[in-house]
N, C-alpha and C positions, 0 to 999 in steps of 0.2 A: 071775435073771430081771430085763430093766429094769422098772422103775417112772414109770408116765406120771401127773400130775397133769390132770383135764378141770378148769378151773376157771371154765368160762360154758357159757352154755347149748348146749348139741350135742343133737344125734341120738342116740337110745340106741342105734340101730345101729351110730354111731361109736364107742360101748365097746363095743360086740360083736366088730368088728371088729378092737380092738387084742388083746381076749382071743382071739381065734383066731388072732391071730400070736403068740401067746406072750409077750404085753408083759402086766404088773401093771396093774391099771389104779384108780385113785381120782377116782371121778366126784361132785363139787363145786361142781355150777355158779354157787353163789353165792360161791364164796369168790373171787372175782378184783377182787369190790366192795370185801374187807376186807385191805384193805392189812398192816395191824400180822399178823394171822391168815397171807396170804399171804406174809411177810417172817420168819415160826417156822417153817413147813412146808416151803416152797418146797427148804432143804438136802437134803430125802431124795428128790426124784424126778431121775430121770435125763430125762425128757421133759417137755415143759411144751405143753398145748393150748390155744389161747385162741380169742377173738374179740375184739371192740372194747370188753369192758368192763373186763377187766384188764388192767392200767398196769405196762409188765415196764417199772418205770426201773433207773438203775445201781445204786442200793441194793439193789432186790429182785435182781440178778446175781449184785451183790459175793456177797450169803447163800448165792446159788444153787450149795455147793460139788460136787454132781453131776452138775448138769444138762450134758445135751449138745445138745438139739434144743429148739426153740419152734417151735412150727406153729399157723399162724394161718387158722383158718380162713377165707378169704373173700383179697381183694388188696391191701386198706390194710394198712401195717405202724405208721402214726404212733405208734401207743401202745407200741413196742418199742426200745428204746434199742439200733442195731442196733451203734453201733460199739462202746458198751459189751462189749456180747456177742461181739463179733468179735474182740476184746482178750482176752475169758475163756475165747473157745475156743468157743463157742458158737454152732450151726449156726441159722441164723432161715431160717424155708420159709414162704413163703404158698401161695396157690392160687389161683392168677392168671384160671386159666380155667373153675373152676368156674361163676362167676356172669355170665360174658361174654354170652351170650345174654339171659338175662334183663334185663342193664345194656342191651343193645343196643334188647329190646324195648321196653325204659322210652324209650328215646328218643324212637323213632319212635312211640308211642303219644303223648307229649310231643307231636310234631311234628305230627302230625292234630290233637291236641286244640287246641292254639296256630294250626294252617291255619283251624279249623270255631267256634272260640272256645266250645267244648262246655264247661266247666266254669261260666265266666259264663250261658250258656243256659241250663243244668241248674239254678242257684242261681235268674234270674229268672223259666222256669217254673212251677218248686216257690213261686213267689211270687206266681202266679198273673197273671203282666202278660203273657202272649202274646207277646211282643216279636218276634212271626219279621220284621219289619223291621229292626231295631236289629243281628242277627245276621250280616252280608251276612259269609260266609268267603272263599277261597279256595282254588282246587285245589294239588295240589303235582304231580300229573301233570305232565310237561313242564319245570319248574321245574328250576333248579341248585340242588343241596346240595351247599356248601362244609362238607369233613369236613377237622379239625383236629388229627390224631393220626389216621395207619390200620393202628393195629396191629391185634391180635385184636378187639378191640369194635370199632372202627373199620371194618374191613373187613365184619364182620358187619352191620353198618348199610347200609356201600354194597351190600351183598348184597340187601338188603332194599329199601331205596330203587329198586335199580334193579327190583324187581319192582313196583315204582309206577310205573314207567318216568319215573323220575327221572333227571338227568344229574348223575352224582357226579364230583365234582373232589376233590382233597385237596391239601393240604399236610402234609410228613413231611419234615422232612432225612433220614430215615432208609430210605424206604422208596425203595425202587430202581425203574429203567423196569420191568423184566420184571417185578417184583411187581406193579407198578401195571398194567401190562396185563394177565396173569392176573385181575385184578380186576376190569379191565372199567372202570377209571377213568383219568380224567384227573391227573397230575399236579403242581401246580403251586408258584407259590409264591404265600406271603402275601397280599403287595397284592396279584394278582390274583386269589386268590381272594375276598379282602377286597369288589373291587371288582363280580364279578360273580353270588356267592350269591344267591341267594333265600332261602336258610335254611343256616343255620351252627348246626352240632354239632360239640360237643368231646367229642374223646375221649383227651385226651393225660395223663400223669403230672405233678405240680407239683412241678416243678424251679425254681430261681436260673432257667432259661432261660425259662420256660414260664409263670412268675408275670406276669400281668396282659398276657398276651398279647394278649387285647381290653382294650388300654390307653384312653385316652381321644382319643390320637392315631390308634389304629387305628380306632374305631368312628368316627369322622370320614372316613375311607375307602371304609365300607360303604355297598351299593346300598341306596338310600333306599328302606325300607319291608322291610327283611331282617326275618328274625324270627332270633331265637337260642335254640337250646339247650342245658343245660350238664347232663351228667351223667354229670361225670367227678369234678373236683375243685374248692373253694370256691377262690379266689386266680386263676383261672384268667382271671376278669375282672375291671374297676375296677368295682365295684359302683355306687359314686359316679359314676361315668362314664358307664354303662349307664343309671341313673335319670335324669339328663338328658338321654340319648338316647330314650328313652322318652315323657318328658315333651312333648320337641321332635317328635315323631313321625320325627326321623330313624329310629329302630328299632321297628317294628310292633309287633313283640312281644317277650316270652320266656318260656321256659319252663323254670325250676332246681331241680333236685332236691337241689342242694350249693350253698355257702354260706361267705364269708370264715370266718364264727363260729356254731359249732355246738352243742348245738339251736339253731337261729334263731328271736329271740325280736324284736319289736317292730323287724323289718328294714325300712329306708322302703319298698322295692320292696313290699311289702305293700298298700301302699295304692295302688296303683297297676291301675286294669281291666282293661288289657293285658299282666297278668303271671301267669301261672301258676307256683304254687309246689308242691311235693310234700316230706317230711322225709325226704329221703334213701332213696329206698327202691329203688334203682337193682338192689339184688339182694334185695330182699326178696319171694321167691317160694317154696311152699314146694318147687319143685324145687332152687332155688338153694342152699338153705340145708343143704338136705339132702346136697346134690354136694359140697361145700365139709367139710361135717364129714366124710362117706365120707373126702373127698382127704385132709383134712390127717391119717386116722387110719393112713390106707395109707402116708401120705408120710413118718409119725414111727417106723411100728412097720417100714418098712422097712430106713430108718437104722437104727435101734438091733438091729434083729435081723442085716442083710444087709452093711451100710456101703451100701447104694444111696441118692443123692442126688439129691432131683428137687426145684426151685424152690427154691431155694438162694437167699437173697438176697446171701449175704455169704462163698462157697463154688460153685468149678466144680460142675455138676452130675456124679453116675456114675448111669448106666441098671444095672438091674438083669443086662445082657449083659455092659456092663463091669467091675462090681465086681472078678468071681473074674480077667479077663486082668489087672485093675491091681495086684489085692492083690499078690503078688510084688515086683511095681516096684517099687511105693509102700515095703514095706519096704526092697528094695535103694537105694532115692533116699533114704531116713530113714537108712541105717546108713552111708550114703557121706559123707553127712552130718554124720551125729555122729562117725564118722571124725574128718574134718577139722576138725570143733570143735574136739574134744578135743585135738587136737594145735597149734589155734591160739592164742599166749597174746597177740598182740596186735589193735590194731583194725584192724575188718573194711570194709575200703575198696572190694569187689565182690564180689558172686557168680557166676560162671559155668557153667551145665549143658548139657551137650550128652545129645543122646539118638542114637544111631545103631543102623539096623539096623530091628527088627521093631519097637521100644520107640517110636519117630520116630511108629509110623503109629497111636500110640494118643492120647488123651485125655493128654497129657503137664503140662495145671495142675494136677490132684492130687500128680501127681509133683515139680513143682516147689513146690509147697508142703510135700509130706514131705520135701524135700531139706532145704530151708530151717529148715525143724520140728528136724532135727539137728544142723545146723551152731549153732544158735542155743542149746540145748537146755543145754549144760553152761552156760552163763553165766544163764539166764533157763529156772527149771524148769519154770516152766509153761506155757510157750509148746506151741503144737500145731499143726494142719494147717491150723486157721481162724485162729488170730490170726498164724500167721509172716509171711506176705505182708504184713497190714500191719503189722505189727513192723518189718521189713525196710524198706518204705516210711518210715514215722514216723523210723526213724533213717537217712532217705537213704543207704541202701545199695543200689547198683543193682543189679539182677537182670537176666542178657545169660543168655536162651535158645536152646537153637541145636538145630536138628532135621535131619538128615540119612540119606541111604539109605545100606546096609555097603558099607563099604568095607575093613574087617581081617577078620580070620576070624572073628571073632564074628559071630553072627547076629542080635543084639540090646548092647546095653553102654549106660553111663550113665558119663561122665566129669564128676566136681564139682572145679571149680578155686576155691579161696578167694584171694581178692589183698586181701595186707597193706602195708603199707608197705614191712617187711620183703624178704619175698616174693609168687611163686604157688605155691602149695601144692597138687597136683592128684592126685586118687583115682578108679580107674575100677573098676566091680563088672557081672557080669552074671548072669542066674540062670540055673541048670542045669537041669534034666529034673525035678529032684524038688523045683523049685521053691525052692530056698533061695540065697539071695543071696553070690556068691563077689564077694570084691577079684581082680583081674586086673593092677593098674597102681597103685603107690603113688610119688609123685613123678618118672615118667618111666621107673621100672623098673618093668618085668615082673614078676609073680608072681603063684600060684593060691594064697590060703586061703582055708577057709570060716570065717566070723567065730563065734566062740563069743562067752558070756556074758560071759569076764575073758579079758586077751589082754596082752600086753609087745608093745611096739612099740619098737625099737632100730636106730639109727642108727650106724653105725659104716665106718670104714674098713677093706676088703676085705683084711686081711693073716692069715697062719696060724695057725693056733691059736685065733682068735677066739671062734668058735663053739665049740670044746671049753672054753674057760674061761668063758663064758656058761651051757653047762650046767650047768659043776661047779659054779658061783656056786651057780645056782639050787638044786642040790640042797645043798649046804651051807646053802642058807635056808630047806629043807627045801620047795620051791616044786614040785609034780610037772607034768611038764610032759605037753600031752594031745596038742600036736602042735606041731612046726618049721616054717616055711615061709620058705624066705631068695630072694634077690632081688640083684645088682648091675646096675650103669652096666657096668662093666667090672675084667677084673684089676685089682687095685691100685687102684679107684676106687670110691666111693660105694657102698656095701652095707646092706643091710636087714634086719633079722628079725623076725620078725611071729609072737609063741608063744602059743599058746594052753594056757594055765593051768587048775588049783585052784584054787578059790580066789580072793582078795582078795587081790593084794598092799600090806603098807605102807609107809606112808612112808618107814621104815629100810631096808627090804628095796630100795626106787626107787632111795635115794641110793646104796646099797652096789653095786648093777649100774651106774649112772653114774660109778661113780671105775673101773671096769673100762678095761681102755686101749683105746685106740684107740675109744672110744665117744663117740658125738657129743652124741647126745640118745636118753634114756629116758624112756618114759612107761608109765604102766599105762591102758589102755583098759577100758570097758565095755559093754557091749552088750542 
């Protein structure tokens, strides 16, 4: 039974939830505070649940010798050392869309309160100064909101905006015409939208591209008297820059629930009457909070019980439909793999996998990460599904995928070719009825075995007798053999054997079948 650590505060129905899947569950929600405590423990569970106040860095991974999953509840990952964990094998899930609505409503409630200046009213009030002069707001009916990111919160916004009968614009490199008409908005880019907002929200991710995107040359661009809101990520604007825009009245207003440096503590914007601040509380609802611990409990005890992969940061997603069509694959792309490892002894200069047939029309990056996972696997034992790809990457090894409809008699096949200096070395397998992964093609020849556990791979020149003194070797080394499968180019040319064994053969037993004649190369495989 795996074992999940809860170590912040959740839902008790989020340990409910992992115990009705059959997952161990050790619920701790203070332990994610105590570092040295999380850094003893952390080696016995195979799952790990967090929020934002435990700190997975690469220390706590290195310890981490079971763990398979991190799920985090809520969308920030900052507190997860992801490439660490991606190197250890380690799957990191957030829950991207638990808290989407709630971030979204925070905006726009932002965005009234920043139109009607209700915060400062509420404070002078309560102070008893009457001020309804001093308060003059603004509608946003009619108004452009320039939206800055329109993904999932993003478009939930323009959703909402346009029921104010608001005219939403956006800027997204990413978001395509037809999405954007589906949504009911405009488009654009930057400087224009820059230029013709009334109110600008952010809702985009902080990337190298995406840092300080309301630079101090962009708010120089903005319609005089814009308000801004930010309640996505701190870096997203020059803080510095916005404070003088403020100052100057080129920027009315704004209203930030995130912040370069967090808790935000004696921030100058602070002193400032046209700024509304809130500490981050963009998902702090208790529906949000709630959504977010259910997801990440469903999303860990999934993985660990099913192999289904959903919000993967560092890992193709598998739907709970795909697991059971991939699982076959996934081992036939890992044992074609380690195939060719095994018999590779020098550096690995490409990778190449074709998928043909039924195999083409599925989820084929799992697959090429179990390929990878084998090819890699004798040289580097701990490599696995999450860190091969970038293993592979880090040591520039390119990876040439190729997906096509049948064309041979196979109705599905996986062909892995490894290129060495040397050579290309190329293996093709495909699975059967009863789901267990057959070789079909080892170096350009033909041949059907099913891979066992220990196997002799033998290379030799196609002349008579060969195969009868191959056997008799073997039982002279007392080796029983469990099954034959042989293979040529042609008479007289390039021949194969592929035995499946007892057993462990050794060292003695390798060299003594390689002084056989006519033999090229011998290897003992594993499976």
């Amino acid at each position: 039974m795996p074992k999940v650590l809860v170590s912040d505060k959740l839902s008790k129905t989020a340990v409910q939830i992992f115990k009705d899947n059959g997952v161990e569950v050790d619920y701790l929600p203070d332990l994610g505070k105590d570092k040295d405590k999380l850094l003893e423990v952390i080696g016995q569970y195979d799952g790990l649940a967090i929020r934002s106040a435990t700190k997975v860095t690469e220390k706590i991974i290195a310890a981490a010798t079971n763990l398979k999953v991190i799920g985090r509840a809520g969308i920030g990952v900052d507190n997860v050392d992801i490439p660490a964990a991606t190197k250890k094998g380690i799957i990191v899930m957030n829950t991207p869309f638990g808290n989407s609505i709630t971030t979204a409503e925070h905006a726009i409630s932002l965005m009234l309160s920043l139109a009607r200046q209700i915060p400062e009213a509420d404070a002078s009030t309560r102070a008893s100064k009457w001020e309804k002069n001093r308060f003059m707001g603004v509608e946003v009916t009619s108004k452009v909101l320039g939206i800055i990111g329109a993904g999932n919160i993003g478009s939930i916004v323009a959703d909402r905006a346009q029921g104010l009968r608001m005219k939403v614009i956006a800027f997204d490199p990413f978001l395509s015409p037809e999405r954007a008409l589906d949504l009911g908005i405009e488009k654009v880019e930057l400087d224009d939208l820059l230029a013709r907002a009334d109110f600008i929200t952010l809702h985009t991710p902080l990337t190298e591209q995406t840092r300080n995107i309301l630079s101090r040359e962009a708010l120089a661009k903005v319609k005089d008297g814009v308000r801004i809101i930010n309640c996505a990520r701190g870096g997203l604007i020059d803080e510095a820059a916005l404070y003088d825009a403020l100052k100057a009245g080129k920027v009315a207003g704004a209203a930030l629930d995130v912040f370069v440096e967090e808790p935000a503590v004696n921030n100058p914007l602070f002193e400032l009457p046209n700024v509304i601040c809130t500490p981050h509380l963009g998902a702090s609802t208790t529906e949000a909070q709630e959504n977010v611990a259910l997801q990440v409990a469903e999303q860990i005890s999934a993985y660990l019980m099913t192999g289904e992969i959903t919000n993967a940061l560092n890992f193709p997603s598998i739907s709970a439909e795909e697991a059971p069509r991939l699982t076959p694959y996934v081992k036939l792309a890992e044992t074609l793999g380690s195939f060719a490892g095994q018999l590779t002894d020098s550096d690995i200069k490409g990778i190449r996998i074709e998928y043909e047939g039924t195999v083409a029309g599925l989820n084929v990056r799992p697959l090429t990460a179990a390929a990878l996972t084998g090819v890699m696997k004798p040289q580097l034992q701990d490599v696995n599904m999450v860190s091969a790809p970038q293993i592979a990457k880090d040591r520039g090894i390119p990876v040439e995928v190729i997906t096509r409809e049948q064309q041979g008699a196979y109705e599905s096949y996986i062909r892995l070719t490894v290129v060495t200096d040397k050579q290309e070395r190329g293996v093709a397998g495909t699975v059967f009825a009863n789901g267990k992964p057959r070789i079909i093609q080892v170096k350009g020849i033909n041949m059907e075995a099913e891979l066992t556990p220990s196997m002799l791979y033998v290379t030799n020149e196609d002349r008579p007798g060969h195969i009868g003194r191959l056997g008799t070797v073997l039982g002279q080394l007392g080796v029983n053999i469990a099954n034959f499968n042989l293979g040529r180019v042609e008479e007289g040319g390039d021949a194969i054997a592929l035995v499946s064994i007892d057993g462990k053969l050794a060292d003695d037993q390798l060299a003594t079948i390689g002084k056989l004649e006519g033999v090229k190369q011998a290897k003992a495989l594993r499976f």
